[in-house]
LUMLUM-818860 format. One line per field, with one value per residue (C-alpha): residue number from 1; residue in one letter; z, y, x. Coordinates in steps of 0.5 Angstrom, whole numbers. Layout:
# residues N
seq: [NUM;...]
type: [a;...]
zz: [Z;...]
yy: [Y;...]
xx: [X;...]
END
This chain:
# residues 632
seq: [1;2;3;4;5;6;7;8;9;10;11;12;13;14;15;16;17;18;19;20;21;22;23;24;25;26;27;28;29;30;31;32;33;34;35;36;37;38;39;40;41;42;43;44;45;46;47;48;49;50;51;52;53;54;55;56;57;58;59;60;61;62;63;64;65;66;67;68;69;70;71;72;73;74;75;76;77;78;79;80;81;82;83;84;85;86;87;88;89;90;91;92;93;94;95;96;97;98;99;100;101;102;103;104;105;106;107;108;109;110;111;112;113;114;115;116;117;118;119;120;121;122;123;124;125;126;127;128;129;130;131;132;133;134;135;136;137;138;139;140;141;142;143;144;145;146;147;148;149;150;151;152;153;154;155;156;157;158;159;160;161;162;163;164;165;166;167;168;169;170;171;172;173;174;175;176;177;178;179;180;181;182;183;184;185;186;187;188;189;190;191;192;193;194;195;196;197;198;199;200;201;202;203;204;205;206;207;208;209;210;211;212;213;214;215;216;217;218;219;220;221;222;223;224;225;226;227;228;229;230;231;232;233;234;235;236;237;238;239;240;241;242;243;244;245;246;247;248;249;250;251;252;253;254;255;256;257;258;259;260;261;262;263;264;265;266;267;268;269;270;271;272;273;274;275;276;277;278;279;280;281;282;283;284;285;286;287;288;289;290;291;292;293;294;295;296;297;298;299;300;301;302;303;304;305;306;307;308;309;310;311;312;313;314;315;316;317;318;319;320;321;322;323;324;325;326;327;328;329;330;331;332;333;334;335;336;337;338;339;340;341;342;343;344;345;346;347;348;349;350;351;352;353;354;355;356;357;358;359;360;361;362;363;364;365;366;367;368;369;370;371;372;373;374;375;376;377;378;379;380;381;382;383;384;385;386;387;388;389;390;391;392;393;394;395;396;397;398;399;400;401;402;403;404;405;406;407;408;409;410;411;412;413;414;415;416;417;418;419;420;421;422;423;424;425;426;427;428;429;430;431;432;433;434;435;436;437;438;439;440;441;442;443;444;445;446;447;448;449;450;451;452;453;454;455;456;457;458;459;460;461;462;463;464;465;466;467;468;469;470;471;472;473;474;475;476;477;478;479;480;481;482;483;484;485;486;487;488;489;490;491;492;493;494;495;496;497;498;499;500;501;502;503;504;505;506;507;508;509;510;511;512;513;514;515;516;517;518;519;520;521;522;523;524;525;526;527;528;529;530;531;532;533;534;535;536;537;538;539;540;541;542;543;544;545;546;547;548;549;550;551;552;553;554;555;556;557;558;559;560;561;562;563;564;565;566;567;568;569;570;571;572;573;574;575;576;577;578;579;580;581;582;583;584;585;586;587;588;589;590;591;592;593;594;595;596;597;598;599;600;601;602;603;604;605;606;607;608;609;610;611;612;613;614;615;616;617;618;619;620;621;622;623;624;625;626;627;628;629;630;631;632]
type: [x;x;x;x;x;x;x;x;x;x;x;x;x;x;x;x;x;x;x;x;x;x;x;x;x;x;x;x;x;x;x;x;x;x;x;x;x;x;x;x;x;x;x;x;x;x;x;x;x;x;x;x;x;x;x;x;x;x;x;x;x;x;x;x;x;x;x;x;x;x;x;x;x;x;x;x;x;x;x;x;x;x;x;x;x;x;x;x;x;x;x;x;x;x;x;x;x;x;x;x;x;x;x;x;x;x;x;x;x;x;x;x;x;x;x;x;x;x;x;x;x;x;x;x;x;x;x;x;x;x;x;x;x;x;x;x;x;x;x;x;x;x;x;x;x;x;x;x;x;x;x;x;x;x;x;x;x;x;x;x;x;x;x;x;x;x;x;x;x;x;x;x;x;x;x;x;x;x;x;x;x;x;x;x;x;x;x;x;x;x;x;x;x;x;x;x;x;x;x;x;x;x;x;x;x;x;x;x;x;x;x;x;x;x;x;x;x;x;x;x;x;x;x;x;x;x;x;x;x;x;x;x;x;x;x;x;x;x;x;x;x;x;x;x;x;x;x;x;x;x;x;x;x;x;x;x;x;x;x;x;x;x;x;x;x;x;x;x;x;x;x;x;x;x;x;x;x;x;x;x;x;x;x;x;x;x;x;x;x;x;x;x;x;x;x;x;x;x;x;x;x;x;x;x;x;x;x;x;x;x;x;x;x;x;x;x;x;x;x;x;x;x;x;x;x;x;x;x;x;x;x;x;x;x;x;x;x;x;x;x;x;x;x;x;x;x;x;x;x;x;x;x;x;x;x;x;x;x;x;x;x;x;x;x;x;x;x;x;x;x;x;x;x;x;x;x;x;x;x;x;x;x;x;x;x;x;x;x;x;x;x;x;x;x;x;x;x;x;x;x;x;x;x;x;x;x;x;x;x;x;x;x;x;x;x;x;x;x;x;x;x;x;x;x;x;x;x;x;x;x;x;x;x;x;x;x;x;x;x;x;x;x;x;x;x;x;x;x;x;x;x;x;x;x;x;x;x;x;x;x;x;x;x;x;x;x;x;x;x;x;x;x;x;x;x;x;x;x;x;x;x;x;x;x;x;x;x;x;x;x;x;x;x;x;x;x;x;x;x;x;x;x;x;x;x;x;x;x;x;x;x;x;x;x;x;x;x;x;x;x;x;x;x;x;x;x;x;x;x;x;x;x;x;x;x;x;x;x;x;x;x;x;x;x;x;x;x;x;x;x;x;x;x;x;x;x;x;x;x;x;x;x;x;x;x;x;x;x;x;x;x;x;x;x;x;x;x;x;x;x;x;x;x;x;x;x;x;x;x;x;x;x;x;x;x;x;x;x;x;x;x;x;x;x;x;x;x;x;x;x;x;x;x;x;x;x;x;x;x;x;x;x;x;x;x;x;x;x;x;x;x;x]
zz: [0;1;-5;-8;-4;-6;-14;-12;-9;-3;3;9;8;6;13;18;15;16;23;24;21;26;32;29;26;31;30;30;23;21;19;19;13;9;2;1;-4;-11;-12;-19;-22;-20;-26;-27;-20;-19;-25;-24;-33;-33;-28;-31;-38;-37;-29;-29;-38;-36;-30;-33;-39;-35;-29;-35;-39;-45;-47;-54;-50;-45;-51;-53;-47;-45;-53;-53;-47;-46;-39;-37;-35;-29;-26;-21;-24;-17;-10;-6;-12;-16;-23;-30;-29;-21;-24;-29;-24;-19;-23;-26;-33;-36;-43;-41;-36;-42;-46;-41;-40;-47;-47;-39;-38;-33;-28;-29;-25;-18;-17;-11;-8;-2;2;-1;-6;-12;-17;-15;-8;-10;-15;-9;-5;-10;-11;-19;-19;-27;-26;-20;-26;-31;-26;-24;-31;-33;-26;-21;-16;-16;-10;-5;-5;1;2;7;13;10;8;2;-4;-1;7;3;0;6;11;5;4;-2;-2;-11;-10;-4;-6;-13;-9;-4;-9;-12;-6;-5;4;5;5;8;2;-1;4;10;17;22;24;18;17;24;22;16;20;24;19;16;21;23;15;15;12;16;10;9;15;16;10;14;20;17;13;20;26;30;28;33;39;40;44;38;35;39;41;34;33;41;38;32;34;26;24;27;24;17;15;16;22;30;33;34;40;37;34;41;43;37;35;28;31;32;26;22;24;20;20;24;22;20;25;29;27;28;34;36;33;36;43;43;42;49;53;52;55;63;67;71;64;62;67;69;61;58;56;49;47;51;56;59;56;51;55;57;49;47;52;50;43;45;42;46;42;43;50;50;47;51;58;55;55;61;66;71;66;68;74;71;73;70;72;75;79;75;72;63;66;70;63;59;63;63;54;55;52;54;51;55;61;60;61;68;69;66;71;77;84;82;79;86;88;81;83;89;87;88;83;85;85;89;85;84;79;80;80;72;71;74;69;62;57;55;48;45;38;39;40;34;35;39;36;39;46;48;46;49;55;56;53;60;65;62;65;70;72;74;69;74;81;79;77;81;85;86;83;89;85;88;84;77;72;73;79;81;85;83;76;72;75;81;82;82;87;94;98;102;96;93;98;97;96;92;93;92;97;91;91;85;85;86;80;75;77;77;70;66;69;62;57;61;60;54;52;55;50;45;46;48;41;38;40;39;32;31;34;29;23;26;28;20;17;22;20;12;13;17;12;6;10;9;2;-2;-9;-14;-8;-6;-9;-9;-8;-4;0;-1;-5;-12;-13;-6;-11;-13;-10;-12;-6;-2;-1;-1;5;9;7;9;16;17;16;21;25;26;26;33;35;33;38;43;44;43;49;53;52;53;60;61;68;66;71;70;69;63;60;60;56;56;53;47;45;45;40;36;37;35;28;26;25;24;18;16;17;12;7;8;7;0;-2;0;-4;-10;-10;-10;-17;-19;-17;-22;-27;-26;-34;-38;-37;-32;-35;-30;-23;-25;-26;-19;-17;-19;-16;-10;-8;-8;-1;2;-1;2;9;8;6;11;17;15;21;25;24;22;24;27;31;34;36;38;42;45;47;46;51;56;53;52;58;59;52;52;48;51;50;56;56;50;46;44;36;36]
yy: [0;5;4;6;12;14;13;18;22;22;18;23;20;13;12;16;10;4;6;7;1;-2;0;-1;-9;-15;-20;-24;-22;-26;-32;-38;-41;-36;-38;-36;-30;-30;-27;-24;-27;-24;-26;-18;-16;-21;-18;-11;-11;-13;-9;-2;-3;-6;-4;2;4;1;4;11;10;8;12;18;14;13;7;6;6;0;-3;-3;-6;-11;-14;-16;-22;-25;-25;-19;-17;-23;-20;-16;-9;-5;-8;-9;-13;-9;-11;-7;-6;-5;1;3;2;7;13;11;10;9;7;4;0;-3;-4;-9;-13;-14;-18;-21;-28;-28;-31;-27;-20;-24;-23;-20;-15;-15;-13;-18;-12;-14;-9;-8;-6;-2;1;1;6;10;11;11;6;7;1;-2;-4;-5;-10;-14;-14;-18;-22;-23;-26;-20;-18;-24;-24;-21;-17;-19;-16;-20;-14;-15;-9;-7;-6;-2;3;4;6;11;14;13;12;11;5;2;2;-1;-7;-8;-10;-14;-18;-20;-22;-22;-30;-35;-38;-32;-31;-27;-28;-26;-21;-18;-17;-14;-9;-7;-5;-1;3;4;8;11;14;15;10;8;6;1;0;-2;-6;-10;-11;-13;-19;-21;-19;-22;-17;-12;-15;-13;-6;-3;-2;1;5;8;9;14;17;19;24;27;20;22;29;27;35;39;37;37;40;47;50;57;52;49;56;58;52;51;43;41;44;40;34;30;23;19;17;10;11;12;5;2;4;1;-4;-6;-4;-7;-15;-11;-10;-19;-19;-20;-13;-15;-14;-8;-5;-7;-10;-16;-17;-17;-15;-8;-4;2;6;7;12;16;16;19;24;27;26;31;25;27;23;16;18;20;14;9;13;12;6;4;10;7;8;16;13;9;13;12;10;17;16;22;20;23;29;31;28;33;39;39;38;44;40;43;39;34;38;40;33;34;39;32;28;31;32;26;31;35;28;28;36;34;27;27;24;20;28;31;35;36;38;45;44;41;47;52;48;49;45;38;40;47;45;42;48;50;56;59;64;69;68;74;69;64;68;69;62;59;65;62;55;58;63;63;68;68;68;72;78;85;82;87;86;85;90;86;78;83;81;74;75;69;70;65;61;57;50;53;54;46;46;46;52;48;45;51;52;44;44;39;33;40;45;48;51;52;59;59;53;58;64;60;57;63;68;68;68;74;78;75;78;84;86;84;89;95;93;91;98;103;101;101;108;111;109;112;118;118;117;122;128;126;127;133;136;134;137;145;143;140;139;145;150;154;161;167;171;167;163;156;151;151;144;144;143;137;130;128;133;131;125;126;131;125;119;124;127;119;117;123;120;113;113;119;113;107;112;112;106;103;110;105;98;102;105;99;95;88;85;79;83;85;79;76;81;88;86;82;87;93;90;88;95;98;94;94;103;102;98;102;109;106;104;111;115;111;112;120;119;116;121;127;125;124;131;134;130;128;132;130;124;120;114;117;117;110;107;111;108;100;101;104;97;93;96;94;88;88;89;83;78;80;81;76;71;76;80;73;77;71;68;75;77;71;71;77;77;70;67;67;62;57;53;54;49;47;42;34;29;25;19;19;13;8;8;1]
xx: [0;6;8;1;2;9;6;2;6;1;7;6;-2;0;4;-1;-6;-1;1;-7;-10;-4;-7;-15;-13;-14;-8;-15;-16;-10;-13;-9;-13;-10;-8;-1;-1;0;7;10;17;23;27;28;30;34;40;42;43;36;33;37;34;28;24;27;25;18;17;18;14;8;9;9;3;6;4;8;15;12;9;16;19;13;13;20;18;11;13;15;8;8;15;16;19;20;23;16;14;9;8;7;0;0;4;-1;-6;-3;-3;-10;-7;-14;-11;-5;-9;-13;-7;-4;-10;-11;-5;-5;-9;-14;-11;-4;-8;-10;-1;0;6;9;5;-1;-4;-7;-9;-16;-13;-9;-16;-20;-15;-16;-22;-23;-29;-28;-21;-25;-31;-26;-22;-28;-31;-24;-24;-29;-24;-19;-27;-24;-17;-14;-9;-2;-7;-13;-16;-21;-21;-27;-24;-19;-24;-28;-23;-20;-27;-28;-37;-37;-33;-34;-42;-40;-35;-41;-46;-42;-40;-46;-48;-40;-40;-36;-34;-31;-27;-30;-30;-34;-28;-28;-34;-34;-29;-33;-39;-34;-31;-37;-40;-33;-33;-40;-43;-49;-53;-49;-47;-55;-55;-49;-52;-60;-56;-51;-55;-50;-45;-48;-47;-39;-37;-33;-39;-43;-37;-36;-43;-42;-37;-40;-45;-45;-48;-55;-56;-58;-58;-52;-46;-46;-52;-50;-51;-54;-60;-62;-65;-68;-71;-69;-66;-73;-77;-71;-71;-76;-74;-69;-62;-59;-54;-60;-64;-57;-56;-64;-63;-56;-59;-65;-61;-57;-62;-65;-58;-58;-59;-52;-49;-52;-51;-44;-42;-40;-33;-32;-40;-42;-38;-42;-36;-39;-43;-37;-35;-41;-41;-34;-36;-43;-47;-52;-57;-54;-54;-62;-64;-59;-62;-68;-69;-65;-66;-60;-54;-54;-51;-46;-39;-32;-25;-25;-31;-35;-42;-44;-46;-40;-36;-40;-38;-31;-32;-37;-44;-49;-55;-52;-52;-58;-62;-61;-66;-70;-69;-72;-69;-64;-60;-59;-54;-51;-50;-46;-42;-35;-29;-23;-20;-25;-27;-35;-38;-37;-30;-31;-34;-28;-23;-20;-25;-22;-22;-22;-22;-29;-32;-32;-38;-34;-30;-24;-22;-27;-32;-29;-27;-36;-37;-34;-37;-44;-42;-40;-45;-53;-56;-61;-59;-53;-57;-56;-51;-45;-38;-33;-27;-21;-23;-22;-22;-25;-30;-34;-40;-46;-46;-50;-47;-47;-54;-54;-49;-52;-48;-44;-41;-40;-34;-32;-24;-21;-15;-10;-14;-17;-24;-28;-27;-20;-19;-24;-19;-13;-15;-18;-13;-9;-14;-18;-12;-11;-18;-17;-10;-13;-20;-15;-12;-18;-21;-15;-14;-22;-22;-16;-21;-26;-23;-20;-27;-30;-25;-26;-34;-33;-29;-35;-39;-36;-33;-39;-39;-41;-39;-44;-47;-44;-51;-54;-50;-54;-50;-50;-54;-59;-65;-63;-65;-58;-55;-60;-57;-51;-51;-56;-50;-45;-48;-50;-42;-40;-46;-44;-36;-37;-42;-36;-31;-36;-36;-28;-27;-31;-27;-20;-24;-27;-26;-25;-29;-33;-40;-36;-34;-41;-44;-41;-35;-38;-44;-40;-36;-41;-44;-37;-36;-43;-42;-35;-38;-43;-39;-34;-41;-44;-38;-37;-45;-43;-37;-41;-46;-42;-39;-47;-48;-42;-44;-52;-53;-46;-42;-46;-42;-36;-41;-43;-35;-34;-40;-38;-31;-34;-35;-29;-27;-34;-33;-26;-28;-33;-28;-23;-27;-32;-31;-31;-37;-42;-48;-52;-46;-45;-52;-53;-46;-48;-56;-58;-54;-59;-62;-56;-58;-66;-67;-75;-74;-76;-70;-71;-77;-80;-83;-78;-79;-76]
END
């Protein structure tokens, strides 16, 4: 396979794959019954004079796709197309196969007998391995149609081609290859551990279609823990419209309108759940080795799969009790990852959650230490953008929108002041004091762990802010100047401007005083983020909508002051050559354009107002998950 990817160029990603399939293959796929593999000749390799003018011609000709030189090479002996032209025991044709030579593929089996494409390389690749990896579906049919074997030969790690399309990703060519290998039969080759790590891999690659079609023929297969594992953490696989539920959804109710019909990953998981729960309670609620591990729950609470753990909890309420290695339950999982669809299936539950509130891992810590901690995994917020946000991200964890309002700010915790917050709310009071195994308390841990991207935020607005203020205060002198030097001047008689009956001007004056308007407006507001205290009322809200604020006059600043400046050319230029104000207009544009593409993740409208006025509702969804009808 190596070889393959260094055909291709691509040997960084040939080496990330090998080391993984390593990791993921069982030394039980290995099977003991295995055919040995069909091995091209070496005649060539084993003669340096052979090797330097015939593999080495060959191999460039076909590497360039020039067929009439390996033509040339091939016809001086009949079996040359069965040697082996490099060290890992490719042949012509793997070559051709490699870089997905169409024309020379087709060549080299107008001359090669059937049995001469089932040779495999060192690493046990036929041709249609090495098509399958590629993901050309073209070579994949023109393979089958010239032999039907090439679907079950494995390869040294006992993969079929259609193992190896699937953990490439490659959808066109594996649908074609699974419907050609029809149930995966024992008499071509499969075992039950091949067809296991098939289904796995179907749904790692987001294949549950066919991962479904699997499980419906071999039903058996589904009673394994990997299985189950890998639908856990795919939390993807149950959202057939777009990606991960996104948290700005969850308030809006845009998740509940959508979802229509249930997922296949959702049927495979009923389906593998409901053969669970015939096993003993003991084994469901503690696992059986080799066939379900309550760990998957875990898995999926790291993952955010909130849907698999609503439907496993569902139907066995007594699982939420289940706890790890450290001692800790889904829920306080799902704090320290900062899910909060998972965290909010608390306020499902009743008063139950009040003992889940007060539980204590092996380290001490309660569920309000895990609050006060760094997220296991930033990356997974993928909402979440610029340490300001991320700053009010974790406040809102923390706080209680709904006890901590009105209080006071102690002055001496700046900049990041805890008083009463969303999971402390939870907390009994005497709890909210508890020290951990290192004489922390939770106060003490969220300080400690979010001093520095507090100051990290507040560097960055005070820079932010300044340069902010310098363009706003550069656009306000321009308009201001406009303002007393208009086009067309004014009339020595009267005294008015020479154009004031005109609508053109009319509008010219309102863009202008407009601009003037929002860019003092832009100033304001970027004077009171220099000035700001950074206290903790200031990074959950204060901060975040000041800047939206700030940039939206900022932006439409810079868009009246450029409408102004193309209606000044209109107003010169309104009864003669009005295709010059029209240019000025259309190139008026591009610096507009300019701001959006630069400053367009930053000013994602939606993403910011939901940021900064639709955080209240993060935690309060209404939406029912918990203890709904089983859809078996």
């Amino acid at each position: 396979m190596s070889s393959f990817y260094q055909h291709t160029g691509n040997t960084l990603l040939a080496n990330e794959l090998l080391l993984r399939l390593q990791d993921t293959i069982s030394i039980k796929m290995m099977s003991t019954n295995q055919q040995p593999p069909k091995l091209p000749l070496r005649d060539l390799l084993d003669s340096s004079e052979d090797y330097n003018n015939i593999c080495i011609p060959l191999y460039i000709a076909l590497i360039k796709g020039n067929w009439k030189s390996a033509n040339v090479i091939l016809s001086k002996q009949e079996k040359l197309v069965r040697c082996s032209i490099t060290e890992n025991w490719e042949t012509a044709l793997h070559i051709a196969v490699s870089v997905q030579n169409i024309s020379c593929v087709e060549e080299l089996l107008n001359i090669m007998k059937e049995e001469d494409l089932e040779l495999q390389n060192k690493d046990g690749n036929t041709v249609l391995s090495f098509a399958a990896s590629a993901g050309n579906r073209t070579l994949t049919e023109m393979l089958v149609n010239a032999n039907e074997n090439l679907l079950n030969i494995p390869n040294g790690r006992n993969m079929m081609p259609l193992h190896m399309a699937t953990i490439f990703r490659k959808h066109d060519t594996m649908e074609y290859l699974y419907a050609n290998s029809p149930k995966m039969a024992d008499e071509d080759g499969w075992t039950d551990v091949t067809r296991r790590w098939f289904l796995t891999e179907c749904i790692d690659a987001d294949f549950c279609h066919v991962a479904l079609k699997v499980l419906n023929d071999h039903p058996e297969l589904g009673l394994n823990e990997k299985v189950l594992e890998a639908l856990a953490r795919r939390p993807k696989a149950y959202d057939d419209r777009d990606s991960q539920f996104s948290w700005r959804k969850s308030f809006s109710g845009e998740y509940a309108k959508q979802k229509k019909k249930d997922s296949d990953a959702m049927e495979l998981l009923r389906k593998i759940w409901k053969e669970i729960t015939k096993m003993p309670r003991e084994h469901i609620l503690k696992g059986k080795e080799g066939k379900y591990s309550p760990q998957v729950l875990f898995d999926a609470a790291e993952m955010g799969n909130t849907e698999f753990l609503v439907e496993i909890i569902s139907q066995c309420p007594d699982l939420m009790w289940t706890v790890n290695a450290n001692k800790q339950t889904i829920f306080h999982v799902a704090v320290s990852h900062r899910h909060e669809r998972i965290y909010n299936l608390l306020h499902e539950i009743g008063s139950m959650k009040d003992m889940i509130a007060v539980h204590v891992d092996t380290e001490g810590n309660n569920i309000l230490h895990l609050a006060g901690m760094e997220p296991k995994n930033y990356n997974g917020l993928h909402h979440i953008r610029g340490d300001v946000f991320k700053m009010q991200w974790e406040l809102l964890w923390f706080k209680d929108l709904r006890g901590g309002r009105g209080r006071p700010t102690p002055r001496t915790f700046r900049p990041v002041v805890l008083y009463m917050y969303e999971v402390e709310a939870m907390v009994p009071f005497s709890y909210r004091q508890q020290m951990n195994n290192d004489g922390e308390t939770p106060h003490e841990l969220f300080t400690k762990n979010h001093k520095k991207l507090a100051s990290t935020v507040e560097i960055w607005m005070k820079q932010t802010a300044t340069q902010c203020i310098v363009v706003a205060a550069l656009i306000a002198t321009i308009v201001f100047g406009v303002a007393f030097t208009i086009p067309g001047g004014y009339d020595q008689t009267s005294g008015f401007p020479t154009f004031m009956g005109k609508e053109i001007f009319i509008a010219f004056v309102i863009s202008d005083a407009i601009s003037l308007i929002f860019s003092a407006v832009s100033i304001l507001v970027f004077l009171s983020v220099l000035t700001s205290g950074y206290d903790e009322q200031d990074f959950l809200k204060s901060l975040s909508q000041k800047l939206v604020l700030g940039l939206a006059t900022l932006f439409l600043s810079v868009l009246t002051m450029l409408a102004a400046f193309s209606l000044s050319f209109f107003v010169l230029y309104h009864s003669k050559l009005i295709w010059v104000p029209i240019v000025i207009s259309i190139v008026a544009v591009v610096p507009v354009v300019l701001y959006t593409i630069f400053y367009g993740s930053l000013m994602d409208v939606y993403h910011l107002y939901h940021s900064s006025y639709g955080y209240k509702y993060i935690f309060e969804s209404k939406q029912q998950l918990l203890y709904q009808n089983p859809k078996y």
